[in-house]
C-alpha positions, 0 to 999 in steps of 0.5 A: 406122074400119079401114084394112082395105087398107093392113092387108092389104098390109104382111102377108107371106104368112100361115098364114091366107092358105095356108089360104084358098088352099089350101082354096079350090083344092082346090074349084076342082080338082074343079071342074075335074075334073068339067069334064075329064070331059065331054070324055072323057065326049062321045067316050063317050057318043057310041058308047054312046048311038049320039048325033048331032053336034048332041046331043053339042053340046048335051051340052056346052053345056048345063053353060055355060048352067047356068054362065052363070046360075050365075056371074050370080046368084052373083056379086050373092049375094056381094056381099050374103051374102058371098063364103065362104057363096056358094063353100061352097052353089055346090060342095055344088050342083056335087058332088051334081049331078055324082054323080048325073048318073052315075046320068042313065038317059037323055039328058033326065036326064043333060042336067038334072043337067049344068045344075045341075053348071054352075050350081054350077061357075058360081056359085063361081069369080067368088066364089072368085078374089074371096075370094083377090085380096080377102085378099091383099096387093097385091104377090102379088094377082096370082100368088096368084089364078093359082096358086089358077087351077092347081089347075084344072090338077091337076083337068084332069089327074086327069080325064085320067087318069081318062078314059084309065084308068076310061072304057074299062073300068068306063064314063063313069058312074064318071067322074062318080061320082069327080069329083062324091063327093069334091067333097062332102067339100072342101064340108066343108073349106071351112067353115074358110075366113073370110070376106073382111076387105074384104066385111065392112068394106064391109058394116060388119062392122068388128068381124068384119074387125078380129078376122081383120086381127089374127089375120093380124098376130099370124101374121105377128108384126107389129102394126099401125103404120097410122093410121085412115082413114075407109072408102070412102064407097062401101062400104055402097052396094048392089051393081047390075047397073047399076053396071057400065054407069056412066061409070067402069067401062063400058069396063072391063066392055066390055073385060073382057065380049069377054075372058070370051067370047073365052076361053071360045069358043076354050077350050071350043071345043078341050077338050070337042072335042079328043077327038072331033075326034081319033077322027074323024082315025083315032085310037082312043078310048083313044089320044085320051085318051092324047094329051089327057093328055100335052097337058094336062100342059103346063097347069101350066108355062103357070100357073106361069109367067104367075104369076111374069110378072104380077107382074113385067111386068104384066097387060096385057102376060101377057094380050096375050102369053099370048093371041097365044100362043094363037092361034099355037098354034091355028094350028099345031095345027089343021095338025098332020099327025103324032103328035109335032105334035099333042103339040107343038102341042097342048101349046103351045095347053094351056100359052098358054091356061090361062096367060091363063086364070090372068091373066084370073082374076087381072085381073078382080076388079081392076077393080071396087070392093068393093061390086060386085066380086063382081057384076062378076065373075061377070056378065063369067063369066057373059057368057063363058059365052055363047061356051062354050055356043055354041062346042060347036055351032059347031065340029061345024057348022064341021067338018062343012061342010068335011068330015074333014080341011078340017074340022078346020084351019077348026074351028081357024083359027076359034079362032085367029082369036078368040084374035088379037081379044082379044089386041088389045082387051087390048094397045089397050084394056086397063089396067094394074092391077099394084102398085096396091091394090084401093083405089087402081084403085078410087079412079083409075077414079072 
């Protein structure tokens, strides 16, 4: 039999593995795009369709429940037809619903299409950052899913852009339409990416995943010196949401179930409303745009730094770091009272935050053995979305009881308080998986 995992980890970084990188962020940057554009998009809308605080939540949030069931059914979908065919249906999904809901001829129809957006959305990230950690060796695991994770930086950034310079003269419908049409194309791009050599091992497609093993060795100029070993005898096994809640991942799902929905409360807690939350300080719609694009340029040091770390100091000391960091500049920028500490502030709280958001992509499939690894992942996204599909609501509600200014400090002592929790569940609670095989953490759990 194969030795599919010792194969892998003697490989360099081969021209197959930048392919599946490569190919694999560009969807996730669109992703990224079409979610960039909603908060540029809720400052909008807001004005133009002469809609109330609570509707402007709902239209944030509707995405996250799309995403929530998205991620949830997507990632048990993986686990039995293949991670490739799940990430290449989920984007087409996503890019036809973004482009249409810039056609949305009212709030009933613009909110449907933004569901089917976050099903898609949902349904591909667990499978994608799956696919990477699953095709790379164990020493760049880590900092290869972060710097797949960066390309939702690019994407933040282009939507930034796009906010600042097309929402204010041609409308938040071309807004829609330049996120959701070239996501179309990236969809057809995609159907070059191969298959997770793991996956079809543990589904029994050795053939398929002896033929990729051997074409990544002859990239990288190097036959394979590995003696055969017999496959996990957990490999053919189907996967069940139950398999979660059994003696040797309980409490690595519970741990990694209060991440995804800490992060994604405090993260969409503060991005889909930054804008908003900026124009009623006094700020102009153009100018909150401006704010929000130079804040998010601090995304990409933040990824790119957590990339070189977690491979050098370790999982769960970049989680608990990046997070704290998190909190602290939650605090600070929810007290910012001039324009260069929201810009300071705020691109401190860009930078710590999608760091942990790389690491947190990174750390997840790491925990769960192939046959339910991609099942693993997607229900802790799709539990995560829980807290960014309530977060939208609960920050206009915290905002309005306190009024303008209070407001605005509790909406962010809120999110500081959320970021401090789960930098103490990862420090207390959390494992270091870093320069293990997939394999072995696997085999140290059982």
């Amino acid at each position: 039999m194969l030795n599919i995992a010792s194969r892998i980890d003697q490989l360099p970084m081969t021209s197959m593995l930048k392919k599946v990188l490569l190919l694999t962020g560009i969807g996730w940057m669109f992703d990224a795009m079409d979610q960039g554009m909603v908060s540029g998009v809720m400052a909008a809308i807001g004005k133009e369709w002469a809609l109330d605080p609570s509707q402007l939540g709902l239209l944030g949030s509707i995405g996250m429940l799309g995403m929530a069931l998205g991620a949830g059914l997507s990632g048990m979908a993986a686990d039995k037809w293949g991670r490739r065919t799940v990430i290449m249906w989920t984007l087409i999904i996503y890019g036809v619903s973004s482009a249409l809901s810039g056609f949305a001829v009212n709030f009933t129809m613009l909110l449907v299409l933004r569901f089917c957006t976050g099903f898609g959305l949902g349904g591909e990230l667990p499978a994608a950052s799956t696919l990477v950690s699953e095709f790379s060796p164990t020493r760049m695991r880590g900092r290869n899913v972060i710097i797949l994770e960066s390309f939702w930086a690019w994407g933040w950034l282009i939507a930034a852009f796009v906010a600042y310079l097309f929402i204010p003269v041609y409308g938040w419908r071309m807004a829609f339409l330049v996120g959701g049409i070239p996501a179309l194309f990236a969809a057809f791009f995609r159907m070059a990416v191969p298959e997770s050599p793991r996956y079809l091992e543990s589904v029994g497609k050795t053939a398929e995943a002896e033929a990729l093993l051997v074409t990544m060795e002859k990239q990288a100029n190097i036959t394979s010196q590995v003696e055969s070993t017999e496959v996990d005898k957990l490999s053919h096994i189907k996967a069940s949401f139950l398999d979660l809640w059994s003696k040797p991942y309980i409490k690595s799902t519970i741990v990694l179930w209060v991440i995804w929905f800490g992060i994604n409360f405090g993260y969409y807690g503060f991005v889909l409303w930054t804008p908003s939350l900026l124009v009623a300080k006094g700020f102009t719609l153009t100018k909150s745009f401006e704010f929000t694009l130079i804040m998010c340029l601090a995304q990409l040091p933040g990824y790119f730094s957590a990339a070189y770390l977690i491979e050098k100091v370790g999982r769960k000391k970049v989680l608990a770091i990046y997070f704290a960091g998190t909190a602290l500049a939650a605090w600070l920028f929810g007290h910012a009272g001039s324009v260069e500490q929201i810009l300071i502030y705020g691109s401190m709280l860009y930078f710590f935050s999608l760091g942990a958001w790389g690491c947190v992509y990174a750390y997840t499939p790491e925990v769960y053995p192939t046959f339910f690894r991609a099942t693993g992942s997607g229900w802790a996204a799709a539990f995560g979305r829980i807290g960014a599909f309530s977060a939208p609501f609960i920050v206009p509600v915290i905002y309005n009881y306190y009024g303008t200014e209070i407001g605005y400090t509790n909406v962010f002592i809120t999110l500081t308080l959320v970021f401090a929790v789960v930098a103490i569940v990862v420090a207390v609670f959390g494992k270091e998986t870093m320069g293990k095989s997939l394999e072995e953490i696997n085999k140290a759990t059982v």
